[in-house]
SELORO-367644 format. One record per residue: residue number from 1; residue in one letter; x, y, z of N, C-alpha, C in turn. Coordinates in nm, 4 decimals. Each point is the difference from the previous one (the first is absolute). Layout:
<atoms>
+-----+------+----------+----------+----------+----------+----------+----------+----------+----------+----------+
:  nr : rest :     n_xx :     n_yy :     n_zz :    ca_xx :    ca_yy :    ca_zz :     c_xx :     c_yy :     c_zz :
+-----+------+----------+----------+----------+----------+----------+----------+----------+----------+----------+
: NUM :    A :        X :        Y :        Z :        X :        Y :        Z :        X :        Y :        Z :
...
+-----+------+----------+----------+----------+----------+----------+----------+----------+----------+----------+
</atoms>
This chain:
<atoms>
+-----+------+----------+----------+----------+----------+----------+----------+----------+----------+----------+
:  nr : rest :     n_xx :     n_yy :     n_zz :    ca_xx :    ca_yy :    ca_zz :     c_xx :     c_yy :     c_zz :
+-----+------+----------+----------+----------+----------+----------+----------+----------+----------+----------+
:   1 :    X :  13.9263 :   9.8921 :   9.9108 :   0.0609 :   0.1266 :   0.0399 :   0.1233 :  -0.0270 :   0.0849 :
:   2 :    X :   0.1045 :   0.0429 :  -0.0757 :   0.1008 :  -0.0046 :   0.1121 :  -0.0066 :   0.0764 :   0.1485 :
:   3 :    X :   0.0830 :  -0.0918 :   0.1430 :  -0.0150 :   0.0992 :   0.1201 :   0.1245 :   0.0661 :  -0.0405 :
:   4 :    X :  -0.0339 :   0.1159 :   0.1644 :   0.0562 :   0.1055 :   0.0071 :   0.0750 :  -0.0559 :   0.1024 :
:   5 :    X :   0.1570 :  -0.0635 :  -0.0743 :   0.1219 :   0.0263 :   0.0278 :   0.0970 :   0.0524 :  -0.0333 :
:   6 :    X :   0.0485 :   0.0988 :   0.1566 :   0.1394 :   0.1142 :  -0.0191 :   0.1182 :  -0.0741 :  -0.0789 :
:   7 :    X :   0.0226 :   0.0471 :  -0.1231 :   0.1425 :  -0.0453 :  -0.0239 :   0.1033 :   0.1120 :   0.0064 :
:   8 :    X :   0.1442 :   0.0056 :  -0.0031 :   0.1267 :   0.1059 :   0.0033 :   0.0817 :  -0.0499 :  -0.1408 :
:   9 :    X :   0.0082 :   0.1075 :  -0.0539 :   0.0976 :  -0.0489 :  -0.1374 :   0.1285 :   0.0414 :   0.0441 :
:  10 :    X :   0.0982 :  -0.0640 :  -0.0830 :   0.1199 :   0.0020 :   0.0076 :   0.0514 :   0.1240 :   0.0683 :
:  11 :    X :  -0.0484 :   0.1115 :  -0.0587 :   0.0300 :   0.1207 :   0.0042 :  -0.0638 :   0.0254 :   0.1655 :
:  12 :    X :  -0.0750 :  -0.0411 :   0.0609 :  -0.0638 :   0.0637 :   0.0974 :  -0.1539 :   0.0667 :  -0.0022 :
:  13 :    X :  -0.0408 :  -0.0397 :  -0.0788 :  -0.1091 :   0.0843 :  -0.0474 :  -0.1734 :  -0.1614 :   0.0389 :
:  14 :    X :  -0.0521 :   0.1082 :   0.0814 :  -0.1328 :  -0.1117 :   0.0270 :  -0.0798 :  -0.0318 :  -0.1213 :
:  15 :    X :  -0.0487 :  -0.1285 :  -0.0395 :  -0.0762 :   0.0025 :  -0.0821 :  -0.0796 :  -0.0990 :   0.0451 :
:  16 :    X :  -0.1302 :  -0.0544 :  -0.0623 :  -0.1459 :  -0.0266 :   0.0447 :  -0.0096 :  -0.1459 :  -0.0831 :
:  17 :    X :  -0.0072 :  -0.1216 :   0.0347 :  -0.0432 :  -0.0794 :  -0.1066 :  -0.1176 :   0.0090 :  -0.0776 :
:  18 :    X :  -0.0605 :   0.0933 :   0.0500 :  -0.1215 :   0.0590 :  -0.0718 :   0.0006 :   0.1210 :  -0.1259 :
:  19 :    X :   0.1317 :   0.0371 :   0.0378 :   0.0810 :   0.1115 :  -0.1226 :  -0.0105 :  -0.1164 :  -0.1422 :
:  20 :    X :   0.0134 :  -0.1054 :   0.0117 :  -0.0010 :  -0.0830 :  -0.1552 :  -0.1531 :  -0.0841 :  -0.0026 :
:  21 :    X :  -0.1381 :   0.1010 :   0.0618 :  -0.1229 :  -0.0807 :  -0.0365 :   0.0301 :  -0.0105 :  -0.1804 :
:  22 :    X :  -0.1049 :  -0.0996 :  -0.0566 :   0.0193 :   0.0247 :  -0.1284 :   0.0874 :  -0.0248 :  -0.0863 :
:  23 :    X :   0.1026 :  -0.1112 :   0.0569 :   0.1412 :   0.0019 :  -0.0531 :  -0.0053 :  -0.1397 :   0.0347 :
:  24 :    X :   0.0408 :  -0.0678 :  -0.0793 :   0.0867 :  -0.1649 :   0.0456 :   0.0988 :   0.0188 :   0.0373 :
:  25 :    X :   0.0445 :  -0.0951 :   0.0913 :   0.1299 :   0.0089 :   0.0638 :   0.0567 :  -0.1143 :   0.0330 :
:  26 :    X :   0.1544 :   0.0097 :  -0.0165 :   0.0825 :  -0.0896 :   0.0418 :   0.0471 :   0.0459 :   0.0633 :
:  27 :    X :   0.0130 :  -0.0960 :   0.1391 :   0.0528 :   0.0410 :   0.1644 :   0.1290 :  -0.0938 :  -0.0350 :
:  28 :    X :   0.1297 :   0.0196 :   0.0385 :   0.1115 :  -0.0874 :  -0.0010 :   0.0987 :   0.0269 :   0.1523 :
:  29 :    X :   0.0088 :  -0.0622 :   0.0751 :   0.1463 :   0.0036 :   0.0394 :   0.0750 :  -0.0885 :  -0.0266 :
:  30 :    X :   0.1154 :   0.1371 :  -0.0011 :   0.1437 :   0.0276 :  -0.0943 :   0.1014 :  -0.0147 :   0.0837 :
:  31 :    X :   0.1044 :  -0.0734 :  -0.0504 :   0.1939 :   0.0646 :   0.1014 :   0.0535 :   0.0053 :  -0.0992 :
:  32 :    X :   0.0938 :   0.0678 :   0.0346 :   0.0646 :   0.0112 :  -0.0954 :   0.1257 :  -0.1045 :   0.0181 :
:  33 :    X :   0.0427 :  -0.0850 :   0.0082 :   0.1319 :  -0.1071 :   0.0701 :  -0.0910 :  -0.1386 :   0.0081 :
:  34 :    X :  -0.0945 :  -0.0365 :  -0.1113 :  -0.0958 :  -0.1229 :   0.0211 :   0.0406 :  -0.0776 :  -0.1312 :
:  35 :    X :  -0.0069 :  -0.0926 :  -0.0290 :   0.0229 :  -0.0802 :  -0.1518 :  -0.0969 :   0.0559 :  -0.0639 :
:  36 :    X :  -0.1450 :   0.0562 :   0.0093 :  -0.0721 :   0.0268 :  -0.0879 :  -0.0271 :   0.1819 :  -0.0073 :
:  37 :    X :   0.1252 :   0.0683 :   0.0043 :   0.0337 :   0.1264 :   0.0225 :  -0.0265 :   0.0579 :  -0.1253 :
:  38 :    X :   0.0226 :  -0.0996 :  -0.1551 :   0.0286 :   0.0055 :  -0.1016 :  -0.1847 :   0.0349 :  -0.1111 :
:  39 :    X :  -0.0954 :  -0.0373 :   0.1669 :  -0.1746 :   0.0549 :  -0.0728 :   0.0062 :   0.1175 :   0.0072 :
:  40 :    X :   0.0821 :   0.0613 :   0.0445 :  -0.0102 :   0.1252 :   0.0053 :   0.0073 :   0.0689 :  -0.1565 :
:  41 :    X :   0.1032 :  -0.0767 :  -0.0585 :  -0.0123 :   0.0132 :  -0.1735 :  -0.1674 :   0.0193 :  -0.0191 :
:  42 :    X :  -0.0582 :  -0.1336 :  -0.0086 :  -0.1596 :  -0.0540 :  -0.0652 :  -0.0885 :   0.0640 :   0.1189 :
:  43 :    X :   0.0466 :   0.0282 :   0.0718 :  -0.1342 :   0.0872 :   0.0614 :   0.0135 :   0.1346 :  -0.0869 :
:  44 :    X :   0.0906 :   0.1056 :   0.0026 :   0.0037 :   0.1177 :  -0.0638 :  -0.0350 :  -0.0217 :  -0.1791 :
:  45 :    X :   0.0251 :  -0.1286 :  -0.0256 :  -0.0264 :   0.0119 :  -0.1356 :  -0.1969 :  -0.0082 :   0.0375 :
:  46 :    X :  -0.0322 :  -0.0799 :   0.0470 :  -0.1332 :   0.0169 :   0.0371 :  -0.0982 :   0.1278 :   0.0087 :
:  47 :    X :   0.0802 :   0.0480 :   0.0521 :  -0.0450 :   0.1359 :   0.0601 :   0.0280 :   0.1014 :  -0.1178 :
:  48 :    X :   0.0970 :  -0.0129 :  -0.0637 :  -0.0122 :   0.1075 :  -0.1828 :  -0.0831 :  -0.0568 :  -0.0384 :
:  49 :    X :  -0.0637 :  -0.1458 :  -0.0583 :  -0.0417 :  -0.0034 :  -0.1111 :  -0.1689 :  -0.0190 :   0.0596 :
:  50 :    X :  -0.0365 :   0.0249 :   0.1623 :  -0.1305 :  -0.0498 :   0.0133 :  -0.0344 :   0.1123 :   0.0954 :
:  51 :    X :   0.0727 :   0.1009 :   0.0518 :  -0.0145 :   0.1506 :   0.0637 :  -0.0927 :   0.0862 :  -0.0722 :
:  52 :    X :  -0.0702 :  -0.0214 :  -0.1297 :  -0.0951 :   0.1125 :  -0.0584 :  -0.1157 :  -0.0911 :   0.0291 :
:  53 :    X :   0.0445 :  -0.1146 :   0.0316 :  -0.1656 :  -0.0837 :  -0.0107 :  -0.0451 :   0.0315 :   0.1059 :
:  54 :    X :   0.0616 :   0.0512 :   0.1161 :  -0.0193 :   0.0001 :   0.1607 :   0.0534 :  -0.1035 :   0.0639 :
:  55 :    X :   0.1402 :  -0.0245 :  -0.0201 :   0.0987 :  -0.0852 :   0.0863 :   0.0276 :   0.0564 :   0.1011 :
:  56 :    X :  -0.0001 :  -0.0143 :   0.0987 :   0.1176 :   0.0581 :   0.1317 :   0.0592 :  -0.1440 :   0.0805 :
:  57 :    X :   0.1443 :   0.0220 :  -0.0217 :   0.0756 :  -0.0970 :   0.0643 :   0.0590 :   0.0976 :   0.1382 :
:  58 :    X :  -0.0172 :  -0.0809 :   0.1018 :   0.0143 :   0.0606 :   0.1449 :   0.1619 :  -0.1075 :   0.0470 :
:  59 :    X :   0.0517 :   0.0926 :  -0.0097 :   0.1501 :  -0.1298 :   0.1080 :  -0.0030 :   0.0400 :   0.0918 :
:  60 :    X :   0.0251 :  -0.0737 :   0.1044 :   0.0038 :  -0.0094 :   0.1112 :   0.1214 :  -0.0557 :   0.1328 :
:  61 :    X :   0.1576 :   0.0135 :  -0.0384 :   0.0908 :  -0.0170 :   0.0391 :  -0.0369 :  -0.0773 :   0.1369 :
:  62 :    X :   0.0318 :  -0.1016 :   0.0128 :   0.0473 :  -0.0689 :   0.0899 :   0.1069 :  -0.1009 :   0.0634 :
:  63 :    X :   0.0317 :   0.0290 :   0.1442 :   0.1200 :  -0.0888 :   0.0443 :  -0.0128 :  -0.1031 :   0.0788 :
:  64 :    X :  -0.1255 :  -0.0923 :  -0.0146 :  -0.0129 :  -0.0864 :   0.0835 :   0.0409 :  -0.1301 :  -0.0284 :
:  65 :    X :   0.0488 :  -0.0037 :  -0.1421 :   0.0401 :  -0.1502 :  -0.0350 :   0.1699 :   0.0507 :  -0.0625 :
:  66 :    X :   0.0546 :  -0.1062 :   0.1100 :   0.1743 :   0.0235 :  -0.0175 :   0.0612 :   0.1549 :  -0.0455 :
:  67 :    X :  -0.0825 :   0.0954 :   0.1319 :   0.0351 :   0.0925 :  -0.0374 :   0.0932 :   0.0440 :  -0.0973 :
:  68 :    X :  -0.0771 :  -0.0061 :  -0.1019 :   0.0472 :   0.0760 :  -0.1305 :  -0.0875 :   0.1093 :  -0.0694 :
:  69 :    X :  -0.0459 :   0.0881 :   0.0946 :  -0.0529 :   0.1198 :  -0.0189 :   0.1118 :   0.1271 :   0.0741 :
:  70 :    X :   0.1113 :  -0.0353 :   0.0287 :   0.0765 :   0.0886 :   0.1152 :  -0.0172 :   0.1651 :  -0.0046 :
:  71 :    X :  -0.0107 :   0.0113 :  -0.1221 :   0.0221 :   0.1576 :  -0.0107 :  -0.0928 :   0.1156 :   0.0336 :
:  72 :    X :   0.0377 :   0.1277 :   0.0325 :  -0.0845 :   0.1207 :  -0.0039 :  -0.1206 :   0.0084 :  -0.0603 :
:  73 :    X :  -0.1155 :   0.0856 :   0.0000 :  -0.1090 :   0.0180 :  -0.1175 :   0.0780 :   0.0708 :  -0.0920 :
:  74 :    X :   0.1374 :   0.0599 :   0.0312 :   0.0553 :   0.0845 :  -0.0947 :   0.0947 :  -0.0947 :  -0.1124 :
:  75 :    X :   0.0707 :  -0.0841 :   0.0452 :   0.0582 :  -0.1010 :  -0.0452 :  -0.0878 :  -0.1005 :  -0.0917 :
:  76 :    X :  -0.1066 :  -0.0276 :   0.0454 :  -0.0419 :  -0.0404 :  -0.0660 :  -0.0959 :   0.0367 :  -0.1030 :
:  77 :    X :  -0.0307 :   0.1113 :  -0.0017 :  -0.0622 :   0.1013 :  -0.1624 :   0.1397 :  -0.0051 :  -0.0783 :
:  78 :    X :   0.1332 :   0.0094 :   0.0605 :   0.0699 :   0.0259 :  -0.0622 :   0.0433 :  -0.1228 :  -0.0482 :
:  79 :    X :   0.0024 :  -0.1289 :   0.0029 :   0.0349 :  -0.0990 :  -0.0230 :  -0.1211 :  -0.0718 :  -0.0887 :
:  80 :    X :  -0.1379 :   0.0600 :   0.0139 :  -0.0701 :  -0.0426 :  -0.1216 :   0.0055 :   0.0868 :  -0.0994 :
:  81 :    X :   0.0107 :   0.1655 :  -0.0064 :   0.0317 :   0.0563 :  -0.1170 :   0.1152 :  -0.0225 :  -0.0480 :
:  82 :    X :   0.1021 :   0.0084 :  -0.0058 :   0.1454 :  -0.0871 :  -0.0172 :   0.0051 :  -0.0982 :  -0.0744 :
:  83 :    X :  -0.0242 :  -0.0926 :   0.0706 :  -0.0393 :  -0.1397 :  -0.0823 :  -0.1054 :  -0.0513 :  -0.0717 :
:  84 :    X :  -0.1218 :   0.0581 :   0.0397 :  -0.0826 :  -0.0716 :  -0.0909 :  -0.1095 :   0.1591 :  -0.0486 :
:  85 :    X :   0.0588 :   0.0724 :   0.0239 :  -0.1129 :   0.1101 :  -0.0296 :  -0.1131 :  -0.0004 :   0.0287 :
:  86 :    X :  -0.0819 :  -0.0440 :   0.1184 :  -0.0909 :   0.0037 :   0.0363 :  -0.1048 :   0.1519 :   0.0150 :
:  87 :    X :  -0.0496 :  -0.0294 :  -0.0362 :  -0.1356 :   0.1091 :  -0.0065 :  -0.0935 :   0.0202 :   0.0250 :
:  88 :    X :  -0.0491 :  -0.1565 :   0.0740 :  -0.1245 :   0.0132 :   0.0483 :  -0.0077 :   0.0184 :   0.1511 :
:  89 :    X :  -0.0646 :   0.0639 :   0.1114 :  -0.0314 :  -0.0207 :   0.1296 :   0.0844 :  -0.0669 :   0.0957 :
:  90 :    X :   0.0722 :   0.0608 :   0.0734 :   0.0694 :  -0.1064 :   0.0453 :  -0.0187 :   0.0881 :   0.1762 :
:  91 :    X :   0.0008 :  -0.1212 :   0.0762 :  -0.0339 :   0.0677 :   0.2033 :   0.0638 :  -0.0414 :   0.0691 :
:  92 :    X :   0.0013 :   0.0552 :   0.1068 :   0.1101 :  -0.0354 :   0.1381 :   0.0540 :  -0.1470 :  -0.0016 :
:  93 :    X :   0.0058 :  -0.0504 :   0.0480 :   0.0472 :  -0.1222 :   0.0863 :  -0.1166 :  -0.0369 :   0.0771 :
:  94 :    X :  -0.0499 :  -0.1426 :  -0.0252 :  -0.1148 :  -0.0024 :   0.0740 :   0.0640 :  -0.2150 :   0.0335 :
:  95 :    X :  -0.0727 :  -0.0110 :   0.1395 :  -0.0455 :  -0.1577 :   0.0755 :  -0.0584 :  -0.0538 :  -0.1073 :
:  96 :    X :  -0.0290 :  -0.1072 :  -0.0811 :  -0.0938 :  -0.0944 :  -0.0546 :  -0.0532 :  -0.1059 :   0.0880 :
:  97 :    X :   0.0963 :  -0.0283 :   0.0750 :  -0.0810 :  -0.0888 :   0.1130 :  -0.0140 :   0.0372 :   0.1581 :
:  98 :    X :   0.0079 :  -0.0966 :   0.0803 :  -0.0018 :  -0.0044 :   0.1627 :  -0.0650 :   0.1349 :   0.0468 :
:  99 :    X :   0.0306 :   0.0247 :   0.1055 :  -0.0829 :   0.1002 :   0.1248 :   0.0459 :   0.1185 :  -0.0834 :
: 100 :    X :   0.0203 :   0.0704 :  -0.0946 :   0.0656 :   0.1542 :  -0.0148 :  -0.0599 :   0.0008 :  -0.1878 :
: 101 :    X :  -0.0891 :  -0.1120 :  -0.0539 :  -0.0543 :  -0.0223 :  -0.1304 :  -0.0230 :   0.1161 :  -0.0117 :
: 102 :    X :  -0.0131 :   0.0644 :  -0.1308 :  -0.0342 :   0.1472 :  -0.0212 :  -0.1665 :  -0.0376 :  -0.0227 :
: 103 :    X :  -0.0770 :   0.0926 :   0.0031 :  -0.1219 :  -0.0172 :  -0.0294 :  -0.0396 :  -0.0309 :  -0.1388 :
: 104 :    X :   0.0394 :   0.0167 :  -0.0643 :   0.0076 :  -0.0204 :  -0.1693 :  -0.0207 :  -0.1402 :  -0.0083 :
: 105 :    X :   0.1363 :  -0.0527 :   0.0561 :   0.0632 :  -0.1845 :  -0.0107 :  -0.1042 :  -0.0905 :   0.0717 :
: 106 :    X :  -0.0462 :   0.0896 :   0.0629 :  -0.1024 :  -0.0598 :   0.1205 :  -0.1807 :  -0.0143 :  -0.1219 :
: 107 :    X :  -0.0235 :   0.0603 :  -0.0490 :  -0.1135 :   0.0305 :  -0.0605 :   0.0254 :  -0.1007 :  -0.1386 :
: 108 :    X :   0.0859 :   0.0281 :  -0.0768 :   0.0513 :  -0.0885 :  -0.1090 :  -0.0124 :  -0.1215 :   0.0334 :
: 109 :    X :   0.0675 :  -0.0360 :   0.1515 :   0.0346 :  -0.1556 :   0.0031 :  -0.1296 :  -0.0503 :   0.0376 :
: 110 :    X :  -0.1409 :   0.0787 :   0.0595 :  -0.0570 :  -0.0622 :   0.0414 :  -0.1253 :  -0.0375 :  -0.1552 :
: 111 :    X :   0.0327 :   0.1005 :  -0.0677 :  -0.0905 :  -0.0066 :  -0.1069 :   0.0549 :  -0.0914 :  -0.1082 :
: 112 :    X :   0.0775 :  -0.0717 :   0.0070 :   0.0713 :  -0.0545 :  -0.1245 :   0.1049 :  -0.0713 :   0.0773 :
: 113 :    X :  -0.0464 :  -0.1277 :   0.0684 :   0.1366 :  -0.0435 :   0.1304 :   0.0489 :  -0.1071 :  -0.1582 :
: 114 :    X :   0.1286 :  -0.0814 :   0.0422 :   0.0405 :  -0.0873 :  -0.0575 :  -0.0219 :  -0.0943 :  -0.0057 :
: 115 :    X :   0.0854 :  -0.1343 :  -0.0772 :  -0.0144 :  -0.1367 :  -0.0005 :  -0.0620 :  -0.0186 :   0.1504 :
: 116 :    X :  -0.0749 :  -0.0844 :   0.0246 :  -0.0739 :  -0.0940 :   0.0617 :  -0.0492 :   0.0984 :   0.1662 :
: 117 :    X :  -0.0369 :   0.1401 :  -0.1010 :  -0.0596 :   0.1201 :   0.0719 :   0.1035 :   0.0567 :   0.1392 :
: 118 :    X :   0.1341 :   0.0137 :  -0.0021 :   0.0783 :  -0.0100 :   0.0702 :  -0.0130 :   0.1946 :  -0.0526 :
: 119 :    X :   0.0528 :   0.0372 :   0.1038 :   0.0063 :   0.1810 :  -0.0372 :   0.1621 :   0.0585 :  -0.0079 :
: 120 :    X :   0.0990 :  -0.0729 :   0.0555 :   0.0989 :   0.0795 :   0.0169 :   0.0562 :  -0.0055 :  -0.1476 :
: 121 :    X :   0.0656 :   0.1366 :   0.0006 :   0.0908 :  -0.0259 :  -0.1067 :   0.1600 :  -0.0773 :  -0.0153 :
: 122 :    X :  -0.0299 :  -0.0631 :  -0.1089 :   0.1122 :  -0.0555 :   0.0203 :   0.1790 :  -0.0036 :  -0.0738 :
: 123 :    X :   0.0034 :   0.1410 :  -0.0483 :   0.1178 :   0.0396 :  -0.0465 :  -0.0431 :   0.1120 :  -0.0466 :
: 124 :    X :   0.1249 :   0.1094 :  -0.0572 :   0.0138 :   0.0686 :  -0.1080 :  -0.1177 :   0.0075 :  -0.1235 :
: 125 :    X :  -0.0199 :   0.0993 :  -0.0499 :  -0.0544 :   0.0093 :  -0.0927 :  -0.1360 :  -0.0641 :  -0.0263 :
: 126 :    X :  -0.0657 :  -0.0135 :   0.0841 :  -0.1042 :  -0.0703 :  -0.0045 :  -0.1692 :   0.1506 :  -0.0495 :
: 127 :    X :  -0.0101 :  -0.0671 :  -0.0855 :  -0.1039 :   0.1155 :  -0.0802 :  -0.1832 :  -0.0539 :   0.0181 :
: 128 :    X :  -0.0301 :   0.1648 :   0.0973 :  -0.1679 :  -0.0583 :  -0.0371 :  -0.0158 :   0.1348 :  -0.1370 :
: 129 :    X :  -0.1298 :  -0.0708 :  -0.0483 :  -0.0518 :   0.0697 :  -0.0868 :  -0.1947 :  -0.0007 :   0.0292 :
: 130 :    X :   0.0227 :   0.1542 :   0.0092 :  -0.1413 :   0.0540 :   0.0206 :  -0.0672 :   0.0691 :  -0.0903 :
: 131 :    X :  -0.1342 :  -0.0728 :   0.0092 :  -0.0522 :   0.0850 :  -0.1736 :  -0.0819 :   0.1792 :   0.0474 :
: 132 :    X :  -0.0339 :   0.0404 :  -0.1653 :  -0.0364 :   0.1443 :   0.0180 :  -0.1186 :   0.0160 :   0.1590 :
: 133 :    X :  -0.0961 :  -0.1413 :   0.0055 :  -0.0782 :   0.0454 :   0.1067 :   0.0333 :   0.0072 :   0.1502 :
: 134 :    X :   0.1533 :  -0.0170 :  -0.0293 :   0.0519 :  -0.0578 :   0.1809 :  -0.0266 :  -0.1180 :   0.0258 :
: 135 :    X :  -0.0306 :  -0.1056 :  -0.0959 :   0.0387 :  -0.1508 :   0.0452 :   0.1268 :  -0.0277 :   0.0182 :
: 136 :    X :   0.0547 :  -0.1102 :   0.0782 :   0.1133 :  -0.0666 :  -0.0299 :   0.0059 :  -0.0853 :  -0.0234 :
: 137 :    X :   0.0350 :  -0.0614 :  -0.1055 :  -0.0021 :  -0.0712 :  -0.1392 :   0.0561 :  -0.1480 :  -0.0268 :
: 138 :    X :   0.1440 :   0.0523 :   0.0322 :   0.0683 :  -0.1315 :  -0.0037 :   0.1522 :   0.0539 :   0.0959 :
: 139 :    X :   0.0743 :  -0.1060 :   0.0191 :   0.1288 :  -0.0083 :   0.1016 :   0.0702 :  -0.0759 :  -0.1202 :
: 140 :    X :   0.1015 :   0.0776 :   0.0059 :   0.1177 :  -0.0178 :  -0.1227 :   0.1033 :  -0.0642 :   0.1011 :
: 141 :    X :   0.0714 :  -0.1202 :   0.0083 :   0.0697 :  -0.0471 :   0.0820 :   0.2150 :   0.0627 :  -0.0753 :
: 142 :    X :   0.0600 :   0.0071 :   0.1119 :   0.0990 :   0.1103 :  -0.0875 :   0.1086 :  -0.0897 :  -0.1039 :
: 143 :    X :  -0.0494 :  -0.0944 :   0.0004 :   0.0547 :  -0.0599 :  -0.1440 :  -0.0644 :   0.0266 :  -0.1171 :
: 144 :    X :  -0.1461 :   0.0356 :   0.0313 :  -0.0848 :   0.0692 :  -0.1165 :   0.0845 :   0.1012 :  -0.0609 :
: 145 :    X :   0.0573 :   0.0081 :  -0.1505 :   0.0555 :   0.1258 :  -0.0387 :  -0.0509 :   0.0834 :  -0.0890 :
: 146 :    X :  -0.0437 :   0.1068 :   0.0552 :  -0.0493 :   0.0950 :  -0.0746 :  -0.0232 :  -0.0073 :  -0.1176 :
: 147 :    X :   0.0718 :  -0.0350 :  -0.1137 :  -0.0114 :  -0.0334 :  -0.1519 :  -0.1034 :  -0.0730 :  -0.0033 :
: 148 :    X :  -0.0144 :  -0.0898 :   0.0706 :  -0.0702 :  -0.1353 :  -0.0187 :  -0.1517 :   0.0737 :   0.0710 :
: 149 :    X :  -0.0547 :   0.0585 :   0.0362 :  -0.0820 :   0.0501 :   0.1049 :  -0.0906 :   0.1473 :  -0.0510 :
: 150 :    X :   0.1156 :   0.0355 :  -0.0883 :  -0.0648 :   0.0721 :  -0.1279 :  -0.1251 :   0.0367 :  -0.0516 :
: 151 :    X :  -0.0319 :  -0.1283 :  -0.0773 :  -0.1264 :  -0.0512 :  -0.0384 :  -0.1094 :  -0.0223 :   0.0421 :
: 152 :    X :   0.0323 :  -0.0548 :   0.0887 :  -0.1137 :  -0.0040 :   0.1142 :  -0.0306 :   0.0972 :   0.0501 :
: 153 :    X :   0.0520 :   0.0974 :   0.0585 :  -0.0785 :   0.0705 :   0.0591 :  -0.0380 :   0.1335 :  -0.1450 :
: 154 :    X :   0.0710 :  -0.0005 :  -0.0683 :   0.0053 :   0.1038 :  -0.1044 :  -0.1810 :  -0.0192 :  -0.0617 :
: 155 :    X :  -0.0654 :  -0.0823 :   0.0075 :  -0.1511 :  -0.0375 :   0.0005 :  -0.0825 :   0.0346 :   0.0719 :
: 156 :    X :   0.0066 :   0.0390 :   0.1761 :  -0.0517 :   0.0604 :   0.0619 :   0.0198 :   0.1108 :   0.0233 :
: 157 :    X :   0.0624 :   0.1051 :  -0.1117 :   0.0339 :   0.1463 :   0.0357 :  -0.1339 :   0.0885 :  -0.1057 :
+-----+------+----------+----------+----------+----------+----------+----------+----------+----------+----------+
</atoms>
């Protein structure tokens, strides 16, 4: 069962990580000004062709690595519809690491830490994937690209 953490979408609007029980999910933070700016393509293709199975891809804008998240929540809806047509879920600006971690990043990292059980994240685009029961599954490191990542999870939906 997923917990009950507050999230804010782009728009301003509260939503519940518990609003997607029942749903697999891919958690990502996103910048938009990162070398791997370009998953934003293969995540949205993800999200058309695996959204009826019960996909939900969650982005999660962040500026903690070489700040290259700079912009508004407004700027930046507008800079993923624009460019990559994004359509799926997208929320505030949130910490992934240190003293100000959002609660989300905090729960993810502890359920699914990294190489040699280390928790922080360590760049851009770094993807967990949680199955329909609220497990968390696996940690997609952000060279993982979406295309490639596909398959795999396209089995547990």
């Amino acid at each position: 069962m997923l917990p009950n953490i507050p999230l804010i979408d782009l728009q301003g609007n509260t939503k519940n990580l518990q609003d997607f029980t029942n749903k697999s999910l891919l958690i990502v933070n996103v910048a938009s000004k990162c070398g791997f700016t370009n998953q934003y393509k293969g995540l949205q293709a993800l999200y058309a062709e695996y959204q009826a199975q019960g996909l939900e891809i969650l982005g999660f804008p962040c500026n903690q690595f070489g700040a290259q998240e700079p912009g508004s929540e407004q700027e930046i809806q507008s800079f993923c519809e624009t460019n990559y047509n994004v359509t799926f879920p997208m929320f505030s600006k949130i910490d992934v690491n240190g003293d100000h971690t959002h609660p989300l990043y905090a729960f993810l990292k502890k359920e699914c830490p990294g190489i040699l059980g280390t928790e922080s994240i360590k760049w851009n685009f770094t993807k967990f994937f949680i199955n329909k029961d609220g497990k968390v599954i696996k940690r997609y490191a952000s060279n993982d690209d979406p295309s490639m990542i596909g398959k795999e999870i396209s089995v547990q939906l």
